[in-house]
C-alpha positions in Angstrom: 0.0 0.0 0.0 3.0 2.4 0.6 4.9 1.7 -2.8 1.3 2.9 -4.7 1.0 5.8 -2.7 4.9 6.5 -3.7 4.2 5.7 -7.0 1.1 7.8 -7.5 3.0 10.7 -5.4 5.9 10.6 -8.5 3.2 10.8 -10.9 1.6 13.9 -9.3 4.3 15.2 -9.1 5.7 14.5 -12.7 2.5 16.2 -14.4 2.3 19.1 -11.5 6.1 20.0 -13.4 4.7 19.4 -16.7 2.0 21.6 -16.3 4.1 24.3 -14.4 6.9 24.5 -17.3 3.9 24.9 -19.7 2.0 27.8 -17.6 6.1 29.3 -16.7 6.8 29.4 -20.5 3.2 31.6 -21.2 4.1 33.1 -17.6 2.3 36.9 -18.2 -0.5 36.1 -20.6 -2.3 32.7 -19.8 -5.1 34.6 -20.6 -4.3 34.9 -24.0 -2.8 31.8 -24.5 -4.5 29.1 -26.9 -3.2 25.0 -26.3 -4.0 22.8 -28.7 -3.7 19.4 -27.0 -3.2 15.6 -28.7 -4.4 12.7 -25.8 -7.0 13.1 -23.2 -6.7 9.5 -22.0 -4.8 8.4 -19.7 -3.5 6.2 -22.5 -3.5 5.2 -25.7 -6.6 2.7 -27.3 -8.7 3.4 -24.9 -11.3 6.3 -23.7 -10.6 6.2 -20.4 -9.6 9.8 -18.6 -9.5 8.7 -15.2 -6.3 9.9 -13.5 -5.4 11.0 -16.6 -2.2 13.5 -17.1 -3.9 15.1 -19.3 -7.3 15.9 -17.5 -5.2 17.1 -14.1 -3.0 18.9 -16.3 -5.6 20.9 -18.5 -7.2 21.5 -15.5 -4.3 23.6 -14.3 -4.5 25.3 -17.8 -7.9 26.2 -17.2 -7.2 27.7 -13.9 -5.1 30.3 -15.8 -7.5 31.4 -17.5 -5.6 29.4 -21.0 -8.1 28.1 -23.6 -8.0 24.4 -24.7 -8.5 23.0 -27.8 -8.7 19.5 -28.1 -8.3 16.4 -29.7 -8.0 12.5 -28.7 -9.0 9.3 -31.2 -11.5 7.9 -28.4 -11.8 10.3 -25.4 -13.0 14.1 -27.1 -16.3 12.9 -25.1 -15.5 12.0 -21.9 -12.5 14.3 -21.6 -14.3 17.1 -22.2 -17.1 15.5 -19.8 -13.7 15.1 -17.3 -13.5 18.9 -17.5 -17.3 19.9 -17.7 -17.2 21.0 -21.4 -14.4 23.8 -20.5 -12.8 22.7 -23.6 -13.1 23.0 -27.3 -13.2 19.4 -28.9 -12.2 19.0 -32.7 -12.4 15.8 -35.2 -8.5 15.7 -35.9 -5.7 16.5 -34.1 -4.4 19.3 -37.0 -7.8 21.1 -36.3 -7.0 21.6 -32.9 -3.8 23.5 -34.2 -5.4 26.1 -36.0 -4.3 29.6 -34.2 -3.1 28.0 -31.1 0.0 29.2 -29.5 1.5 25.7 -28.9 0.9 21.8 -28.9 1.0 20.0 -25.9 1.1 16.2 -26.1 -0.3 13.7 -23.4 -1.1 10.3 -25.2 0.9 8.6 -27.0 -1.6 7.2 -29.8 -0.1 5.9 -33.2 -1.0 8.4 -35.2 0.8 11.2 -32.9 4.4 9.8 -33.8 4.7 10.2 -37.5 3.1 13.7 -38.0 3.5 16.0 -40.3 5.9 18.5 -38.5 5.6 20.9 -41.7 1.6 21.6 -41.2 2.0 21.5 -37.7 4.1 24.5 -38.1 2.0 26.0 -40.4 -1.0 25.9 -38.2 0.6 27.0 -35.1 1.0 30.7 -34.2 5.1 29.7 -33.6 5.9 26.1 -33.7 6.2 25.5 -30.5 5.4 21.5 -28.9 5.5 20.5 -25.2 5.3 16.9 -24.9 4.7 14.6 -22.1 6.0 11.4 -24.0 9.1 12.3 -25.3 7.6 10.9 -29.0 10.1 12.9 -31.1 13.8 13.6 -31.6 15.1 16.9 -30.7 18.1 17.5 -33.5 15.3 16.3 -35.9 12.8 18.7 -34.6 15.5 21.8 -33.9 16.4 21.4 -37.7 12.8 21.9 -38.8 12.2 24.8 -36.9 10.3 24.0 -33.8 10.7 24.7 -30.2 10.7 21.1 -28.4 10.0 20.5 -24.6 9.7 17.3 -23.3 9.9 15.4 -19.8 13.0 14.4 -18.7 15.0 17.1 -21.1 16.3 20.2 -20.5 
């Protein structure tokens, strides 16, 4: 019973930094600060938000005063349930990008580690991507252009 009460203290702990180097970076104007966000379950393959990163973490977004908008394979519903429709829900994750300020990662479904870095950039206001799976390779993503922030990086 102690080692899962460790464990889940790490975890807490892991996404309380997460979401504090996020809100730090946009430190001044939260307010005006639009996240588009890739994974509202807690994994990937299934719909299931509970104890999610990405629910406790938005929800520290949302206490800022940042806007959300969303996107997950399986969970748009009950993540945006999670956070009692607070958030902006889109179809595909490259319609979530549209004006947003950066991406912030949290599952790590399939179809998040291939994209395509070039629209990404396009869409966003600066390429910027915060990611709480460490999906992609820094040199690669420094080359093209975009600001990369991951766990377990500095």
């Amino acid at each position: 019973m102690m080692m899962a009460k460790s464990v889940q203290q790490v975890n807490i702990n892991q996404q309380e930094r997460f979401a504090k180097r996020v809100k730090d970076y946009f430190a001044g104007r939260e307010d005006r600060t639009v996240l588009a966000v890739w994974g509202l379950s807690f994994k990937a393959k299934t719909d299931d938000v509970r104890e999610s990163p990405a629910i406790y973490c938005i929800s520290k977004f949302l206490d800022c005063k940042m806007k959300i908008k969303a996107y997950d394979p399986e969970a748009n519903s009950a993540g945006s349930a999670a956070l009692d429709g607070r958030i902006d829900t889109f179809q595909n994750g490259y319609d979530a990008l549209d004006d947003a300020d950066a991406l912030v990662i949290f599952t790590d479904w399939q179809e998040f580690r291939n994209p395509d870095f070039e629209l990404i950039k396009s869409k966003l206001k600066k390429p910027v991507i915060f990611d709480g799976r460490n999906l992609y390779d820094l040199p690669y993503l420094k080359k093209q252009g975009i600001e990369y922030h991951s766990i377990g990086r500095v």
